[in-house]
C-alpha positions as CSV (number, residue, x, y, z in Angstrom):
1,X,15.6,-11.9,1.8
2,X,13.3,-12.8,-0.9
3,X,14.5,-13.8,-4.6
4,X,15.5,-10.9,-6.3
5,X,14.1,-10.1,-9.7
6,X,16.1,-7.9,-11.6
7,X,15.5,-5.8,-14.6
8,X,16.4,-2.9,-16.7
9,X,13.9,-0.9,-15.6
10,X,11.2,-1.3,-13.2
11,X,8.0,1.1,-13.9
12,X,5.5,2.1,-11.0
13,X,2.0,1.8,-12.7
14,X,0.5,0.2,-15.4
15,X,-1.9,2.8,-17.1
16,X,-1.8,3.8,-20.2
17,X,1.7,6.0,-19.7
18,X,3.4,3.1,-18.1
19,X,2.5,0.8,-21.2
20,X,3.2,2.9,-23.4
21,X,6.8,3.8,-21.9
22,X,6.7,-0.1,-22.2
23,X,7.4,0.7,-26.4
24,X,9.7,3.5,-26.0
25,X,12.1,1.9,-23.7
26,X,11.9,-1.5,-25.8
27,X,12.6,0.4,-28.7
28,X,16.2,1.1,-27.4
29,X,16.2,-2.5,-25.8
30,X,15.6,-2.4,-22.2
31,X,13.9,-5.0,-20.3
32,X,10.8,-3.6,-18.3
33,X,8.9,-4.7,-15.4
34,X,5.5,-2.9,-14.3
35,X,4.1,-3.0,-10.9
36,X,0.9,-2.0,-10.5
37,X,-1.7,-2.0,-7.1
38,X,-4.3,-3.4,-9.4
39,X,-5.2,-6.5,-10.7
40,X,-4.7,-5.8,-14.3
41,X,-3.8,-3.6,-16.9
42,X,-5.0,-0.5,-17.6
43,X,-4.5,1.7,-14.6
44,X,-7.8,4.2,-13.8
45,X,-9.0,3.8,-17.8
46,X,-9.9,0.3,-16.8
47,X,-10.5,0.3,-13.6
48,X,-12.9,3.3,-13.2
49,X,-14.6,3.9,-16.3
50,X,-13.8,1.2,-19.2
51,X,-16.4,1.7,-21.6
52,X,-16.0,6.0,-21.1
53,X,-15.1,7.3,-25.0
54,X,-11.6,9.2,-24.8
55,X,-11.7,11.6,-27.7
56,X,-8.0,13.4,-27.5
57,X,-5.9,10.8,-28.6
58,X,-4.7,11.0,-31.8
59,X,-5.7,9.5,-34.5
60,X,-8.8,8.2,-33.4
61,X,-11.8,10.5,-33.0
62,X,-13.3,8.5,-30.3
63,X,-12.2,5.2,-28.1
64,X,-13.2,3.7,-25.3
65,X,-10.4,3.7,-22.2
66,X,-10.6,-0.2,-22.5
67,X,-9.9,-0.7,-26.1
68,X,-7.1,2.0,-25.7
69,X,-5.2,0.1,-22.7
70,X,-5.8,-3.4,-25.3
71,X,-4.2,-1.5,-27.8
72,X,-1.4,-0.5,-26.1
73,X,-0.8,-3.9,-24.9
74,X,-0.9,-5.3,-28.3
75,X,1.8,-2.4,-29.1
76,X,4.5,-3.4,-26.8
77,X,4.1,-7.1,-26.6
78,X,6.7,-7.6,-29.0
79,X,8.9,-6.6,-26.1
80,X,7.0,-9.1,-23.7
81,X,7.4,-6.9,-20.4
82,X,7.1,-8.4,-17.2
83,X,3.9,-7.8,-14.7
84,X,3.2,-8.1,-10.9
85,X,-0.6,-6.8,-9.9
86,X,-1.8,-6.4,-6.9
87,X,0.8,-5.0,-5.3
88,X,2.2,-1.8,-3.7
89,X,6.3,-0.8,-4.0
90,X,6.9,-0.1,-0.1
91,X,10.2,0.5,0.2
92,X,12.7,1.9,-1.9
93,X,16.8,2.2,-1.7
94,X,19.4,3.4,-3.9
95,X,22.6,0.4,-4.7
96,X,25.8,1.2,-3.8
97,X,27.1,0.2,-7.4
98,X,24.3,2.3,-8.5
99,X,20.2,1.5,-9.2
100,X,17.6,1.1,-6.7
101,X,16.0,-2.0,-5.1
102,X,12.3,-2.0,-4.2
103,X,10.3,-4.0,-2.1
104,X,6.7,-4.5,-2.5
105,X,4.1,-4.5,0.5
106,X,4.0,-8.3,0.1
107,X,8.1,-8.9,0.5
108,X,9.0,-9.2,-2.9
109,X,12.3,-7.6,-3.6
110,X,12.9,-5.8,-7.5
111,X,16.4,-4.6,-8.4
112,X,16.7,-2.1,-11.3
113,X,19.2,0.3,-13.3
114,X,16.1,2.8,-13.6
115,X,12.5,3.5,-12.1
116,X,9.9,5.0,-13.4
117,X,7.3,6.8,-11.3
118,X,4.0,6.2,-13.9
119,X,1.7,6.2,-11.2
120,X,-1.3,8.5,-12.3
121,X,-2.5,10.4,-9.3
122,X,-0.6,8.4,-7.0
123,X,-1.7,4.8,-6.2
124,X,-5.5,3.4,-5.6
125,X,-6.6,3.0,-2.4
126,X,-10.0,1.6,-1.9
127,X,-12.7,3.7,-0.2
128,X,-13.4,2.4,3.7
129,X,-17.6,2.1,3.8
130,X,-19.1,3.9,6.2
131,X,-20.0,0.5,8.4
132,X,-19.1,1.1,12.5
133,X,-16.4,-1.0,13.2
134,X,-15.3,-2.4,9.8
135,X,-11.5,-1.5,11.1
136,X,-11.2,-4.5,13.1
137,X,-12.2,-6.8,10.4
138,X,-10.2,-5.5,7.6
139,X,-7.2,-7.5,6.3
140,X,-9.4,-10.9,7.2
141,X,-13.2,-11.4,6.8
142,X,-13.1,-7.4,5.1
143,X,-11.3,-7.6,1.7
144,X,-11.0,-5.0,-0.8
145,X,-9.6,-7.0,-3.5
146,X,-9.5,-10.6,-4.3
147,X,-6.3,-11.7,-4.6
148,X,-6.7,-15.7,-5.0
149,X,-10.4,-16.7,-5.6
150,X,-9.5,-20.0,-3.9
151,X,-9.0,-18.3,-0.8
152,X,-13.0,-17.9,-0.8
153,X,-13.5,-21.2,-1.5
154,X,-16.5,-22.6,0.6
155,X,-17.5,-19.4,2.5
156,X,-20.2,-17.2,2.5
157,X,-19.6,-13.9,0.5
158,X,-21.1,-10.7,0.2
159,X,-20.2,-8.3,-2.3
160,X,-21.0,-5.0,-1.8
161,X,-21.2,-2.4,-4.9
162,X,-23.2,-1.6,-8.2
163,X,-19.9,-1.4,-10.7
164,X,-17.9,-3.5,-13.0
165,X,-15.2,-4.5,-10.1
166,X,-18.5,-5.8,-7.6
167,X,-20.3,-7.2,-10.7
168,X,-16.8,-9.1,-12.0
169,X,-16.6,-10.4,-8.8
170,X,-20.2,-11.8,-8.2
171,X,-19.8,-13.6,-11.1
172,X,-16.6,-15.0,-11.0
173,X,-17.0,-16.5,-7.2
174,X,-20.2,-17.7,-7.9
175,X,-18.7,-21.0,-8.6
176,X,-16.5,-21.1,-5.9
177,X,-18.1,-19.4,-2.7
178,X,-20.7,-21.6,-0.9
179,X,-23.0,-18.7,-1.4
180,X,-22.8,-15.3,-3.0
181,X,-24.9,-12.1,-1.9
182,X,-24.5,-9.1,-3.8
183,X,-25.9,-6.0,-2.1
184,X,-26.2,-2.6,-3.7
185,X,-28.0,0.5,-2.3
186,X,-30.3,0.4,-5.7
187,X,-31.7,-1.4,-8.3
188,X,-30.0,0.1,-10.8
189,X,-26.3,-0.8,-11.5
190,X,-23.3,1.3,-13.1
191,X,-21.6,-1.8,-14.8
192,X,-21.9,-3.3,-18.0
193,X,-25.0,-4.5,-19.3
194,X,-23.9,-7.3,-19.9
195,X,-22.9,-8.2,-16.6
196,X,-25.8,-6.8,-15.1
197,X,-28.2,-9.6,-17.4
198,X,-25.8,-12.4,-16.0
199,X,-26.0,-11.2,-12.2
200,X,-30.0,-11.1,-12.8
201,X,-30.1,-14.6,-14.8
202,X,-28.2,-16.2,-11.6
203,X,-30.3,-14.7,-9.4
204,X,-33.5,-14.8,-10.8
205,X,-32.2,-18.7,-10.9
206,X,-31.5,-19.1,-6.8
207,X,-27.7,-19.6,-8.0
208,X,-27.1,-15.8,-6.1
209,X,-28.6,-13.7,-3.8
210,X,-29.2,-10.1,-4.8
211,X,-30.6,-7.8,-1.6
212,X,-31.0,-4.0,-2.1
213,X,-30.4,-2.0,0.7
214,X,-27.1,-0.8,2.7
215,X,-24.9,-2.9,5.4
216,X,-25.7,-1.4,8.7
217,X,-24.1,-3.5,11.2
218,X,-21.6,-6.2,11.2
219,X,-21.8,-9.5,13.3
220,X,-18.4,-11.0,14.5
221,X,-15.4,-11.5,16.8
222,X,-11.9,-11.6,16.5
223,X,-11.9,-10.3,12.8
224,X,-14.3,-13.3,12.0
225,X,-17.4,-12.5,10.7
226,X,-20.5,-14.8,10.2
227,X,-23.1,-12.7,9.4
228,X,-24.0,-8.4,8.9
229,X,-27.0,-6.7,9.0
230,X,-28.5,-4.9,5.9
231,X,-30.7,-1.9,6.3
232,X,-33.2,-2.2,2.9
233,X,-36.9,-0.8,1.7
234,X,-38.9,-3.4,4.0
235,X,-36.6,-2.8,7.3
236,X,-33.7,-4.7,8.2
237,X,-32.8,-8.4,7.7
238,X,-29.3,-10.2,8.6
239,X,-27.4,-11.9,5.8
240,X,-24.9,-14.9,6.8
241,X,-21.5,-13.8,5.9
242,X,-17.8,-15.2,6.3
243,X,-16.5,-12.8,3.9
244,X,-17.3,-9.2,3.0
245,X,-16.1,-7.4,-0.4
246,X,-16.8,-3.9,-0.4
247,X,-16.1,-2.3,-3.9
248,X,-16.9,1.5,-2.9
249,X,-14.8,2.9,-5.7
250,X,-11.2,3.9,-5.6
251,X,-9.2,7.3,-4.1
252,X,-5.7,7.9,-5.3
253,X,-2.6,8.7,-3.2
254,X,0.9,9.3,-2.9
255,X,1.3,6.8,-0.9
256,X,4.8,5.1,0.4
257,X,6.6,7.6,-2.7
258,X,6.0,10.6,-0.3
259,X,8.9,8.5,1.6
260,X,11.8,8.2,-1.2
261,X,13.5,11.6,-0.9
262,X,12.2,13.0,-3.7
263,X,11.2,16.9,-3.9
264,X,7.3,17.4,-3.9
265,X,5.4,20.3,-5.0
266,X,1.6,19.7,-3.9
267,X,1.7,15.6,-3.6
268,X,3.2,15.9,-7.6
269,X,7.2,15.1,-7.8
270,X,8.7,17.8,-9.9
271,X,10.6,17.0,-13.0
272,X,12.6,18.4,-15.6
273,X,11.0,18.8,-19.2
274,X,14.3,17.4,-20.8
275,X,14.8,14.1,-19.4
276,X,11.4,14.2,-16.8
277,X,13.6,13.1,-14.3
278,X,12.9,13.8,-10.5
279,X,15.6,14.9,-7.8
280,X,16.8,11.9,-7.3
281,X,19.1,10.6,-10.9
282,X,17.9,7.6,-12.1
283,X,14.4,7.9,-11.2
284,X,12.0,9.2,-13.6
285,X,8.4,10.4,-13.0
286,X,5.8,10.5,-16.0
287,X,2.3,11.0,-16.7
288,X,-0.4,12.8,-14.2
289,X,1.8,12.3,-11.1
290,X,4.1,14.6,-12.3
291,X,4.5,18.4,-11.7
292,X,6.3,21.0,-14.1
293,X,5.4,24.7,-15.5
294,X,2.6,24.3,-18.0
295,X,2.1,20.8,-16.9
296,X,-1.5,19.0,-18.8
297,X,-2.9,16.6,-17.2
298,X,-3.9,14.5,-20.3
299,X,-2.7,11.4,-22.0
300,X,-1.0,12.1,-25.1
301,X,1.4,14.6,-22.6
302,X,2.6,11.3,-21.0
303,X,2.9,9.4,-24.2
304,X,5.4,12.6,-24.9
305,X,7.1,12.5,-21.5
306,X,7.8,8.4,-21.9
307,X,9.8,9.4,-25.5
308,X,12.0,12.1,-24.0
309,X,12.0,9.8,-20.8
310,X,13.2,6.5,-22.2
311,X,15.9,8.1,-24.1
312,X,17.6,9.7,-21.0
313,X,17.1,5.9,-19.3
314,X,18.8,4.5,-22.0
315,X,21.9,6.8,-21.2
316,X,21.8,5.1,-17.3
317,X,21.0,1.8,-18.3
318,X,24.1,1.8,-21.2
319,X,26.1,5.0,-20.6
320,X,29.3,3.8,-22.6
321,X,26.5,3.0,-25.7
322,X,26.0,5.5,-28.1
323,X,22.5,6.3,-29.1
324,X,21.5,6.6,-32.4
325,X,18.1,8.3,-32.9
326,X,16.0,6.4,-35.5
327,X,12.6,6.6,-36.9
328,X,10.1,3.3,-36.6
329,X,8.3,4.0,-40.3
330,X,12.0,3.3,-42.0
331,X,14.7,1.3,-39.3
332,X,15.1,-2.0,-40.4
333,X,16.2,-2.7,-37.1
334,X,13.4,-0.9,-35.2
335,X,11.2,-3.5,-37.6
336,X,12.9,-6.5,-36.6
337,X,12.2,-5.9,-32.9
338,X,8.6,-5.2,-34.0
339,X,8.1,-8.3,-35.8
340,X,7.6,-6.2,-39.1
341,X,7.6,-8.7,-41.7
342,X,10.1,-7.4,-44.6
């Protein structure tokens, strides 16, 4: 088995819910560690549409999904939680001396007192390009996220998409790929302009290749490939390729959680609207994944669901402590742990 991490808790998703839970449960001191499928923070705010103005949270009449998730990171990092991207939770178990232990798709093996399902819509899964036969290169010369840019060291890479995640990308392995193509059905791109001048300055300099068009074909064997065909304005024209990135946007599902035993209603887990706790005790379910009468779908419901939720964990985590409800604008020793100066 793989070294066990443990923690206090161990909360599926880093969005905006999960992070803020993040506060709530260090507020009664309990150690959290988020798991997330992404590569970063933020869950769908930053991962589909950044720079999009939110205009229900309170207190702000208007801010952007990005500066939101950097908000909330700067909010709980006085409780420095813990964070593994890029990875699923595969596999979950319940202890015989109580908790759960989770495995991720990649081996690693969590142990935690509580869970908390913060998942959004379930997890992302990217979109499969309509390209015949991609299946058989998937999982080697067909990546859908970059997990160590090192790995691409030296090979030929396409990237194939007109948003942040294929524009990041571009310009972050152009130093390190032999060669970088970035391909996108149009001329016009949906990521951020600033980006977009960068990817144009590099290409305008012969540093990257930008081709408009769509991949048609791909040219390999034995889930190598070494070169794809592109179908653009002027006909078609083959590209060399060793590696092929295809950022088509993100769908959301369930996923392995279907599999843990817990009551569903309609790919949501039910919960109860004291403690949002699922069927199974000790696991918790917050934010859009969850299903109750009455239910919203918004933000500032979850922020509400993580306060009545961390205060129930807080009872499994410590169930011989007594909990004393306090208030953040006058605890002294709710402004220690927030590094409020005196």
């Amino acid at each position: 088995m793989s070294e066990i991490t443990r923690t206090d808790v161990l909360i599926i998703g880093a969005g905006p819910v999960g992070l803020f839970a993040v506060f709530e449960l260090g507020l009664f001191d309990m150690r959290c560690h988020l798991i997330d499928i992404l590569d970063r923070p933020g869950g769908q705010c930053a991962e589909l549409y950044p720079e999009k103005p939110i205009y229900d949270i309170p207190g702000y009449p208007a801010i952007n999904a990005q500066e939101l998730v950097d908000k909330l990171l700067l909010q709980i990092a006085p409780f420095k939680p813990d964070f593994t991207f890029n990875r699923m939770v595969s596999a979950l178990q319940r202890l015989e001396g109580g908790g759960f232990r989770l495995t991720t798709d990649e081996g690693e093996v969590f142990e935690a007192k509580v869970v908390v399902i913060a998942a959004g819509g379930g997890s992302f899964q990217p979109k499969r390009p309509p390209i015949p036969g991609i299946e058989a290169f998937e999982g080697a010369s067909v990546q859908y996220a970059v997990r160590r840019m090192e790995d691409l060291r030296g090979h030929d890479v396409v990237v194939v998409g007109g948003g942040d995640s294929a524009l990041d990308w571009t310009l972050n392995l152009q130093p390190v790929a032999r060669r970088v193509t970035l391909i996108h059905r149009r001329p016009e791109f949906r990521a951020a302009p600033d980006s977009v001048n960068k990817m144009h300055a590099l290409a305008d300099s012969g540093a990257i290749d930008l081709v408009i068009g769509q991949v048609s074909g791909l040219n390999g064997e034995g889930g190598e490939l070494r070169s794809i065909q592109v179908k653009g304005p002027d006909g078609e024209v083959e590209v060399a390729c060793t590696r092929l990135l295809p950022f088509f946007g993100l769908t959301m599902k369930l996923g392995p959680v279907a599999d843990w035993g817990l009551n569903l209603h309609e790919n949501q887990i039910p919960v109860d609207t004291e403690k949002f706790e699922t069927s199974v005790p000790g696991i918790f379910a917050i934010g859009d994944i969850n299903w109750y009468p009455g239910k919203l779908k918004l933000i500032l419901s979850g922020f509400h669901e993580a306060a009545l939720m961390a205060q129930a964990a807080k009872h499994v985590v410590s169930p011989k402590e007594r909990i004393v409800f306090q208030y953040t604008t006058s605890s002294t020793s709710l402004h220690r742990k927030l590094g409020v100066p005196d």
